[in-house]
C-alpha positions, -999 to +999 in steps of 0.1 A: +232+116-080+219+084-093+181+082-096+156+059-111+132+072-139+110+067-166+094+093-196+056+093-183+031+072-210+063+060-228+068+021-226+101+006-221+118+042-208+131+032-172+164+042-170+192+051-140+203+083-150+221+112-131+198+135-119+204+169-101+210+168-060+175+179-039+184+212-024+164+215+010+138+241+014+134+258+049+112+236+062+126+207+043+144+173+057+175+160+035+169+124+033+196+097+020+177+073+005+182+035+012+157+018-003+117+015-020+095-008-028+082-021-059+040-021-064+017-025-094+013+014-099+052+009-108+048-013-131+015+001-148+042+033-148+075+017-162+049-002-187+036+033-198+002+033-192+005+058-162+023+084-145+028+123-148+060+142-148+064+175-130+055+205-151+077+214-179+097+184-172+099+150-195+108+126-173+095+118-133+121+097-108+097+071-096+092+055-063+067+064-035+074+035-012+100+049+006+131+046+032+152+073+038+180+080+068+174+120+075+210+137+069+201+173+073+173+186+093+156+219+105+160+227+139+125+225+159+110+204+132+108+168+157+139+152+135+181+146+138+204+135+116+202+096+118+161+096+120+149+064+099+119+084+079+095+078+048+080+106+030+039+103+024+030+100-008+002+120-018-001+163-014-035+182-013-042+206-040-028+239-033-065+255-033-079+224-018-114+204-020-133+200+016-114+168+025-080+179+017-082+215+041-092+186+067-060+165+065-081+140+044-062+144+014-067+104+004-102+113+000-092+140-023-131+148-047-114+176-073-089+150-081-060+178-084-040+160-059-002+152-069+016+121-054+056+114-051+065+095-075+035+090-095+020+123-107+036+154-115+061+152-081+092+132-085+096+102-063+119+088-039+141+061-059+170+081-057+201+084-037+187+113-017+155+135-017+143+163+002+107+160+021+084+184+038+088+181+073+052+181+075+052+151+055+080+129+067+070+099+095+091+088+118+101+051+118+114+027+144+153+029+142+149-011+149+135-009+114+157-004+091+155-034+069+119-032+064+108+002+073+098+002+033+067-015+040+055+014+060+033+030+031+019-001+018+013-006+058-006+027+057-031+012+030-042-014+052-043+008+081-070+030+069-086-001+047-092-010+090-102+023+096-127+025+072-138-011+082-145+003+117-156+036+110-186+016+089-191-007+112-196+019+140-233+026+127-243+000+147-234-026+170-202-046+156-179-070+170-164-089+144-149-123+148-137-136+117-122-119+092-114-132+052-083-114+033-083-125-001-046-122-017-019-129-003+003-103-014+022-074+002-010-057+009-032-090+020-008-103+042-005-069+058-038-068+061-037-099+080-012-089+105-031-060+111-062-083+116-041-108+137-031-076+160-068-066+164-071-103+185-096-115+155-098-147+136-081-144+103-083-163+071-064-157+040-073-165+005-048-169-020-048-196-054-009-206-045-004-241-021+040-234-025+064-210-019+065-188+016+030-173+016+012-206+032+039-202+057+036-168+065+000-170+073+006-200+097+037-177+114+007-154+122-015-179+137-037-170+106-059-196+085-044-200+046-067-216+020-066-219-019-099-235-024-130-211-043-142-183-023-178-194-021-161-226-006-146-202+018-171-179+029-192-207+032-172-225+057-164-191+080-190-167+070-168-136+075-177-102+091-149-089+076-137-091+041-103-070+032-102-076-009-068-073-022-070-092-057-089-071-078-100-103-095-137-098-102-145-135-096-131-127-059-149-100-055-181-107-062-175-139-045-164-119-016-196-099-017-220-124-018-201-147+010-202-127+045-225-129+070-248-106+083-240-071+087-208-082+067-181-053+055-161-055+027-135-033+018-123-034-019-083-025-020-077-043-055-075-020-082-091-047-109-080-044-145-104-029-174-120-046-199-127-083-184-161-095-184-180-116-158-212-128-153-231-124-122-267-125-101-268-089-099-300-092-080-291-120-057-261-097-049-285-066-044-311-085-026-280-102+000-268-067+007-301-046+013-317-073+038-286-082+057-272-049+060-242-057+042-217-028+031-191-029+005-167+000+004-136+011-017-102+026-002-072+036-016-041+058-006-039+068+028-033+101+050-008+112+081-025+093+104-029+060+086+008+066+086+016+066+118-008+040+129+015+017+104+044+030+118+029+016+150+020-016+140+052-025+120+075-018+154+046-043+173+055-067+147+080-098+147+105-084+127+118-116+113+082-119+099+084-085+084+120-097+065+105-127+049+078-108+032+105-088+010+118-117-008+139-099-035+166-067-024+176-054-067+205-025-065+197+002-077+219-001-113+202-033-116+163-016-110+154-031-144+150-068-128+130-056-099+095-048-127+105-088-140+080-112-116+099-142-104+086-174-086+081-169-048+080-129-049+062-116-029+077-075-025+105-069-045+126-037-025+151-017-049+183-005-025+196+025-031+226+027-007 
């Protein structure tokens, strides 16, 4: 079969090559893939500067957004022939910190995790693959041509979760809530915030293309002016961070109101300096309260919640965020930005 990969740490090594066919295990589905999604972690990969292959192997089949249609399946196991399913990501260590013999395997603390696609499993851009039963999710057959956004979906749903969970220490009804980036993962995070019945605004420096219309679709707020413009106007409760531009951030930190949350989801890049009132920062967040918490990955259950909230969502919506379908001979142009992307989806059908 036809499979997309790259040589781990080696620049300019993505290649479609023929790869051999999964075999299923016992308590294995056989999955024909159809199509996954393209995110910064594959491109940092395919540009070398991360990514493990599987033991005693030199090259790793990327790919851990997922879509598969199950072809063979294990009698018992919940799944038929026909299912719509996307295999999770990430696998606990197999002699496992605290959180992963919980089921809480994003918060992995020995770090000896592996993840589909990314390190030392292979992924799932390839015309089929085999997943655990265990670690397959189900998705809503009316789904098909955007079920691929169910793991990014996931991120936001525990980014929520986390939100809440922090929250919870005291009393906490949010109103407003400020998503900076307007990406795949931001404007998830605003649907997710729009189906919650809060007031959401969205952040991102564009004023063309589809995002400012996508936001309005939601009956969401867009703006492109400076964050401390921003939070000044709507002093958020709630601040989902999907930039990783430190400006943002800090901005974002220093802008909610009281007993304001802000979840970091941005993965910012190394090396960039920035100046900042460290102590205005520290003195805002120890009188009012304020919390500011990283999250990244996600578990079963922040899997199925997405699956939840993708079938509750207007699915013509859902299309217009994948602005770009690449096949699979073609994967190469999928890791080249055009104008207007917004999640580029390699098909593998």
């Amino acid at each position: 079969m036809r499979a997309l990969t790259v040589h781990p740490a080696t620049a300019r090594s993505l290649e479609v090559c023929d790869v051999p066919d999964p075999v299923r295990g016992e308590h294995e589905l056989l999955v024909d893939g159809l199509a996954v999604g393209v995110c910064g972690t594959d491109k940092e990969i395919v540009a070398g500067e991360y990514g493990w292959a599987p033991p005693g192997e030199d090259r790793l089949v990327i790919g851990h957004e997922s879509l598969g249609r199950v072809r063979e399946a294990p009698a018992g196991s919940g799944f038929e022939a026909g299912d719509l399913v996307v295999g999770v990501v990430r696998r606990p260590d197999p002699e496992p910190c605290g959180a992963c013999a919980r089921g809480e395997f994003d918060m992995c603390r020995n770090g000896r995790y592996t993840e589909r696609g990314i390190k030392e499993r292979h992924g799932y851009a390839s015309q089929s693959w085999s997943v655990e039963c265990d670690y397959a999710v189900g998705v809503d057959p009316g789904l098909e041509r955007v079920g691929v956004l169910l793991e990014p979906t996931s991120v936001v749903a525990k980014a929520w979760e986390q939100v809440v969970r922090v929250g919870g220490r005291s009393w906490f009804e949010p109103r407003r809530v400020l998503v900076t980036g307007a990406g795949p993962i931001g404007l998830l995070a605003a649907l997710l915030g729009v189906q919650r019945g809060l007031e959401v605004h969205v952040l991102d420096r564009v004023t063309s293309g589809p995002k400012p219309g996508l936001v309005a679709d939601l009956g969401a707020t867009y703006h492109s002016e400076d964050v401390d413009q921003v939070t000044s106007a709507i002093q958020p409760d709630v601040v989902i961070e999907a930039t990783g531009a430190g400006a943002v951030v800090f901005g974002a930190m220093a802008g909610t109101a009281k007993y304001g949350i802000v979840c970091l989801t941005g993965v910012s890049p190394q090396g960039r300096k920035l100046s900042v009132d460290a102590g205005t920062i520290n003195r805002e967040l120890v009188l009012e309260n304020d919390v500011v918490v990283g999250s990244v990955n996600a578990n079963l259950r922040h899997y199925r919640h997405a699956a939840d909230a993708l079938a509750q969502a207007e699915r013509s919506w859902l299309e217009r965020l994948i602005t770009r379908r690449v096949p699979l001979e073609r994967a190469g142009e999928a890791f080249t930005a055009q104008e207007g992307d917004i999640k580029v989806v390699i098909e593998l059908a």
